[in-house]
C-alpha positions as CSV (number, residue, x, y, z in Angstrom):
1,X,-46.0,-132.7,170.5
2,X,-47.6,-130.3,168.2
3,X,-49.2,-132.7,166.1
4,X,-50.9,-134.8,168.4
5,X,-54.9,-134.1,168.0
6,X,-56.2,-136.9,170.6
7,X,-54.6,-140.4,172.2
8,X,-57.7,-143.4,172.0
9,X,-57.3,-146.7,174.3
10,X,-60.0,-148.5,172.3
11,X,-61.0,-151.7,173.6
12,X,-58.1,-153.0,175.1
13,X,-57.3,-153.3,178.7
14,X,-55.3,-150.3,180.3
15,X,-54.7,-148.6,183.2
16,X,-57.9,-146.3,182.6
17,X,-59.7,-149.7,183.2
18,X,-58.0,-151.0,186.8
19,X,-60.3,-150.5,189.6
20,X,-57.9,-148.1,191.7
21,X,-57.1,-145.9,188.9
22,X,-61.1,-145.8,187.6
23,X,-62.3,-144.8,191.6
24,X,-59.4,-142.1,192.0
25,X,-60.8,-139.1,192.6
26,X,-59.3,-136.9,189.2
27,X,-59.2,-132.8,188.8
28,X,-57.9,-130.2,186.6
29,X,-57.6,-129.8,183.3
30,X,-54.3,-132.1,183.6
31,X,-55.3,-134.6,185.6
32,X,-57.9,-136.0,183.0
33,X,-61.4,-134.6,185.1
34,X,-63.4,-131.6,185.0
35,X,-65.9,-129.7,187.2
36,X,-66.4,-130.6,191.2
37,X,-69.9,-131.6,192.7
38,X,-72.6,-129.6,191.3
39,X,-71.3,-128.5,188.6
40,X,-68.2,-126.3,190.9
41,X,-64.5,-125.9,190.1
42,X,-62.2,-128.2,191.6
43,X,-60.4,-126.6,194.8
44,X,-56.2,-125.9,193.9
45,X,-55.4,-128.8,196.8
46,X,-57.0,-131.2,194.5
47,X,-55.4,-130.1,191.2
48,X,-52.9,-132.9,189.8
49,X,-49.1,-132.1,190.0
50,X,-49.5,-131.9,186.1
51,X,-52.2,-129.5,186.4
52,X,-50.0,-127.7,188.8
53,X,-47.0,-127.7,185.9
54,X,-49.0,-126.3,183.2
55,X,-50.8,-123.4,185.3
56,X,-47.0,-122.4,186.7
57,X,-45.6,-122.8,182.9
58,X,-47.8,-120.7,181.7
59,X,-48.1,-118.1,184.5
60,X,-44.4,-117.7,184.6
61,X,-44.8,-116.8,180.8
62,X,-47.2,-114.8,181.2
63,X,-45.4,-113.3,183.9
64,X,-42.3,-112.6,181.8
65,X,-44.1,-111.5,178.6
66,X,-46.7,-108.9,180.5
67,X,-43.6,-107.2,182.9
68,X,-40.5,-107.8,180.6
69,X,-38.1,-106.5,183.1
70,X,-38.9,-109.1,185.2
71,X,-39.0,-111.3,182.3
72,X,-35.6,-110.3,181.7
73,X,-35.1,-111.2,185.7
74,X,-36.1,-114.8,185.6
75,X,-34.1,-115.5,182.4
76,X,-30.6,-114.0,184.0
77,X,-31.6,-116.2,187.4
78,X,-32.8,-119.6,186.1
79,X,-32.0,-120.5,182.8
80,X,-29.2,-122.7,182.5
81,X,-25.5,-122.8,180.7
82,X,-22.5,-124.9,181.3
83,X,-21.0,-122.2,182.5
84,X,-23.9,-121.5,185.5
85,X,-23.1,-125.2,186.2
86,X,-19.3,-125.1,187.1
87,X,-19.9,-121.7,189.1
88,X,-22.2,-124.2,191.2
89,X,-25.7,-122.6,190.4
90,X,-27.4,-125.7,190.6
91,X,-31.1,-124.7,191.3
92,X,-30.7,-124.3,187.7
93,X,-31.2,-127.5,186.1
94,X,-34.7,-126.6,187.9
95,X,-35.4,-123.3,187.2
96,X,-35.0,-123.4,183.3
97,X,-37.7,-126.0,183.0
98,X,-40.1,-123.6,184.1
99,X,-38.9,-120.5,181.4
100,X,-39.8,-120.1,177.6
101,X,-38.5,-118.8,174.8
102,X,-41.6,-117.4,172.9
103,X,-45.4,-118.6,173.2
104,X,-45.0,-121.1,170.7
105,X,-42.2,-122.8,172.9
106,X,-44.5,-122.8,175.8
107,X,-47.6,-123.7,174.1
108,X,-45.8,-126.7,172.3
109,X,-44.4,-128.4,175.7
110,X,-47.7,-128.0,177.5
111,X,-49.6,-129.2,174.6
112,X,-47.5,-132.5,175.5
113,X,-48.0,-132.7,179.3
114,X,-52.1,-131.9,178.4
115,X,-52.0,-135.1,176.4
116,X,-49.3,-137.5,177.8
117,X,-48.6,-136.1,181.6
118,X,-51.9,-137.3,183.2
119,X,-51.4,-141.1,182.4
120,X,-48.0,-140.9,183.4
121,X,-49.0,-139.4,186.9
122,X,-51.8,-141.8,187.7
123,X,-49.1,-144.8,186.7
124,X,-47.0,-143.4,189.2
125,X,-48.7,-141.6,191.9
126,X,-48.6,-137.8,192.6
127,X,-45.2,-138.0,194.3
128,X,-43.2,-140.0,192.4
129,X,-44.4,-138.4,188.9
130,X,-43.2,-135.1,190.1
131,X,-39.7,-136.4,191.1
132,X,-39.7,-138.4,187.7
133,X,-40.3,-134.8,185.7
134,X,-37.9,-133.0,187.3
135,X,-34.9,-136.1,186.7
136,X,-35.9,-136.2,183.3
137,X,-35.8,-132.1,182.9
138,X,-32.7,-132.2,184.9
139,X,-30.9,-135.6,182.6
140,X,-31.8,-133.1,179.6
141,X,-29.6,-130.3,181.3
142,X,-26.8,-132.8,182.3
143,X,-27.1,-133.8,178.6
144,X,-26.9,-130.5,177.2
145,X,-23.3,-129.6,179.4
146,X,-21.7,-133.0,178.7
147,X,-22.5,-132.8,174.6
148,X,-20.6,-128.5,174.8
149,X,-17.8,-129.2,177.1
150,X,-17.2,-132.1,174.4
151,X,-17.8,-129.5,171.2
152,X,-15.9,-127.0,173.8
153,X,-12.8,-129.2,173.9
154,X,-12.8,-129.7,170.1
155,X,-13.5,-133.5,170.5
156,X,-14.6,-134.6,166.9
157,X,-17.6,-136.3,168.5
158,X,-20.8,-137.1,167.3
159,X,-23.0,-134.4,169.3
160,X,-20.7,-132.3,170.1
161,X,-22.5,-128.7,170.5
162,X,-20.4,-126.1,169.2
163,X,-22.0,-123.5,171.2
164,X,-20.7,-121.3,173.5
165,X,-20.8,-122.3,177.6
166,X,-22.5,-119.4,178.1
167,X,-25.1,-120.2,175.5
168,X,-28.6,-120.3,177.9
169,X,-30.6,-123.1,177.6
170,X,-34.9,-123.4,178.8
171,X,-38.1,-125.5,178.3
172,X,-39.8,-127.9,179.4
173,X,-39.2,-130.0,176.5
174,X,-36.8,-132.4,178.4
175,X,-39.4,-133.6,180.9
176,X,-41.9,-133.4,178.5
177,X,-40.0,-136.2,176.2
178,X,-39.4,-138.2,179.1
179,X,-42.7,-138.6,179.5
180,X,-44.0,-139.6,176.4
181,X,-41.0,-142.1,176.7
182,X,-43.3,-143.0,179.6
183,X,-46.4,-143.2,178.1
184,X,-44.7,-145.7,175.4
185,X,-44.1,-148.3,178.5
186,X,-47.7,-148.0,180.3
187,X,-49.8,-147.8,177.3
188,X,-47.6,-149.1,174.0
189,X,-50.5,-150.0,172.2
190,X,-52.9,-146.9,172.9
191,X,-53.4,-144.6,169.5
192,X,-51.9,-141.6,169.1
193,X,-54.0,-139.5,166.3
194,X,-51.9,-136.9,164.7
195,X,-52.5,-133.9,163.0
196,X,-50.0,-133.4,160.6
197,X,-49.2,-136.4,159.1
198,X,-52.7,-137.3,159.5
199,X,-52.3,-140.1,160.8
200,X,-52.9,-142.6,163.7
201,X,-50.0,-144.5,165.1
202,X,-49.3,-146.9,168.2
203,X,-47.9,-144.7,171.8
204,X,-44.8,-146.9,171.2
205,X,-44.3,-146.1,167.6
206,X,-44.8,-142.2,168.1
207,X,-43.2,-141.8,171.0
208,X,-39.7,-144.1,170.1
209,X,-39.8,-142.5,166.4
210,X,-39.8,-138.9,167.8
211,X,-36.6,-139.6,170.2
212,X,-35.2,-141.5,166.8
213,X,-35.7,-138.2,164.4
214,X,-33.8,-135.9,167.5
215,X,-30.8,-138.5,167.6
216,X,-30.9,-138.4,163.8
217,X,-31.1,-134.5,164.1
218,X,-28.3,-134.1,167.2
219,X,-26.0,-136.6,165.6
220,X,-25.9,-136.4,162.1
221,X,-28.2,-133.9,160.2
222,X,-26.6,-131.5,162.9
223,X,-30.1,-129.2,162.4
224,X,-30.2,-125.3,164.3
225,X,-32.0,-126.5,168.2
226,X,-28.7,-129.2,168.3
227,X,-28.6,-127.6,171.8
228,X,-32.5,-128.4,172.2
229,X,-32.5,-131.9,171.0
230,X,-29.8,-132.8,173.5
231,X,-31.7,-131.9,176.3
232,X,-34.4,-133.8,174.5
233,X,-32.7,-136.9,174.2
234,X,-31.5,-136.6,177.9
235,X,-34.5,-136.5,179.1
236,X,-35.8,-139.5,177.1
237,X,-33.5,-141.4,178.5
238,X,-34.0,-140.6,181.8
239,X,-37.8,-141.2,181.6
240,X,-36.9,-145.0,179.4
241,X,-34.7,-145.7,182.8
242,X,-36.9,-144.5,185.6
243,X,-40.4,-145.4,184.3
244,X,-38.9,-148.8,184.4
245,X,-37.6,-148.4,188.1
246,X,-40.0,-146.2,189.6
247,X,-39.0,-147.6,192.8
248,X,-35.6,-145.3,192.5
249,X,-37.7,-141.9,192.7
250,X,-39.3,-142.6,196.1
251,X,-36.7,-140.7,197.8
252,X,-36.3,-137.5,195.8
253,X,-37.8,-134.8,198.0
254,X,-36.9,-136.8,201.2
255,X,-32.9,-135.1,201.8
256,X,-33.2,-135.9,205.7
257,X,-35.8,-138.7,205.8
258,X,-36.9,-142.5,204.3
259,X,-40.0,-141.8,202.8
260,X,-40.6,-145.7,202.8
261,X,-41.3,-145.0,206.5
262,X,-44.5,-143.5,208.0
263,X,-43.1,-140.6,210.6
264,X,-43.6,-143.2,213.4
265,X,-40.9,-145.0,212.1
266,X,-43.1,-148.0,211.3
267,X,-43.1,-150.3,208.0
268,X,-45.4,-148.6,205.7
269,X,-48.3,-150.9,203.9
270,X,-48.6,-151.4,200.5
271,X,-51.4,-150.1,199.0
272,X,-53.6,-151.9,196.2
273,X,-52.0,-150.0,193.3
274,X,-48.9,-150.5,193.7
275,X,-49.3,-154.3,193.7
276,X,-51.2,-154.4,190.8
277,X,-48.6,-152.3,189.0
278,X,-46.3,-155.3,190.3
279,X,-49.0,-157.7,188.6
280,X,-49.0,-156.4,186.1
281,X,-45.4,-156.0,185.0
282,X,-45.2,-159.8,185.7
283,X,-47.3,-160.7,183.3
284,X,-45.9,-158.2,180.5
285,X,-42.0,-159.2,181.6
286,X,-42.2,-161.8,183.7
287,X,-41.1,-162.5,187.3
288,X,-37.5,-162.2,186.3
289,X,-37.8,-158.8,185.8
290,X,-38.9,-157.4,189.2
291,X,-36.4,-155.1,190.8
292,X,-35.4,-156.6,194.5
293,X,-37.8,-153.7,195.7
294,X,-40.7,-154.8,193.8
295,X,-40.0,-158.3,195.2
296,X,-39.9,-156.9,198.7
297,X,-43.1,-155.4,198.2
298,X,-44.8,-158.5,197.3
299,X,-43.2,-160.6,199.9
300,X,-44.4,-157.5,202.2
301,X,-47.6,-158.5,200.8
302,X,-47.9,-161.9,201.6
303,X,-46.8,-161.2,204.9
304,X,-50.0,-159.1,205.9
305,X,-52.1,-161.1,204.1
306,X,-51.4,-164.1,206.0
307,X,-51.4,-162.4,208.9
């Protein structure tokens, strides 16, 4: 993430070029805009959620590293362990996205959602890109317990952390890989010019070769963050499965409600950009590989536009 100095789309046809995503109002240093009308700075309500992420990252390490008592706070009330887990403190596979080690740590992970979060957010809408970081952060938790209480039960398992349950873990790296695992389905062929090597390589090749190297690392080379690069590869998988399914994250802040119903309880409409997402995943996988929901929508489609 480091060592990414600029991503180019050259001539080729991507979502930068379709109509709904070139008309969408964009804000923030995240989001991929700038200034407001007249030269003014965009209003917080228009920020992107990935605006929104890096600001709170960095405030919260600011936070920590101006008033290290409280600093001290945050780490004892949201970073995560296996152990924190089984005493059911579950807001922390939340809470220790948001904490960092050292300014490095932070600067690193937000240097990724800079580059990468933007076109994973206007690929899936404001919503559904905030519930896809946060499974992917969380998957790299999940991760992270199920590799130590395999080291913990002396299971001679590739993976197996042999770190204590009470070791803590935080970042944002987790969410962070899952989306670059993103970025390599929406864009594949956009170029990724890196700093050190310097040199430029396809989304698909940077991003697939970077979860290869932390498998490599967590499995066999066995290298000092082993705890690190399982939450890594947790959330890469994650992000593989539910970029590919976005249709599964629709739900995730609605506990009491269907979010694929208005408040009147009526069918909601399909909007433009979600059929052409469906468009175009036919035509890169073909028909076959809709999910019943995408097929709904379409029908859905058809429906009102007969109508």
């Amino acid at each position: 993430m480091g060592s990414v100095a600029s991503i180019g789309y050259g001539n080729r046809m991507g979502i930068y070029d379709r109509d709904y995503v070139r008309t969408e109002k964009r804000s923030g240093f995240g989001g991929g805009g700038g200034m407001g009308p007249a030269g003014r700075a965009p209003r917080f309500s228009a920020w992107s959620f990935n605006t929104w992420l890096i600001v709170v990252n960095f405030a919260v390490f600011a936070v920590g590293a101006l008033f290290p008592e409280v600093g001290k706070l945050l780490f004892a009330l949201g970073s995560f362990s296996t152990q924190r887990l089984f005493l059911l403190e579950v807001w922390r596979l939340v809470t220790f996205q948001f904490l960092h080690a050292n300014l490095m740590h932070v600067g690193f992970n937000m240097l990724g959602l800079y580059f990468f979060g933007s076109l994973v957010e206007q690929y899936l809408g404001k919503k559904r890109y905030a519930a896809f970081y946060l499974v992917c952060g969380l998957s790299g938790g999940v991760m992270y317990m199920l590799l130590n209480l395999v080291g913990l039960m002396g299971l001679p398992l590739p993976g197996a952390l042999t770190v204590r349950a009470t070791t803590p873990l935080v970042g944002a790296s987790a969410g962070v890989f899952g989306v670059i695992v993103a970025c390599a389905y929406i864009a594949p062929n956009a170029v990724v010019q890196l700093i050190f090597p310097p040199i430029p390589m396809k989304m698909r090749t940077f991003a697939y070769g970077y979860v290869a190297f932390v498998a490599l690392n967590l499995f066999f080379l066995r290298g000092p963050n082993q705890g690190g690069d399982a939450a890594h590869l947790g959330g890469a998988i994650a992000g593989y499965y539910f970029i590919r399914r976005p249709h599964l994250l629709r739900d995730f802040f609605d506990v009491f409600k269907n979010s694929n119903l208005p408040p009147d309880g009526r069918k909601r409409s399909v909007s433009e950009a979600e059929i052409d997402a469906i468009l175009d995943k036919i035509q890169r996988e073909g028909i076959h590989s809709l999910t019943p929901a995408e097929k709904k929508i379409l029908a859905q489609n058809t429906r009102d536009r007969r109508r």
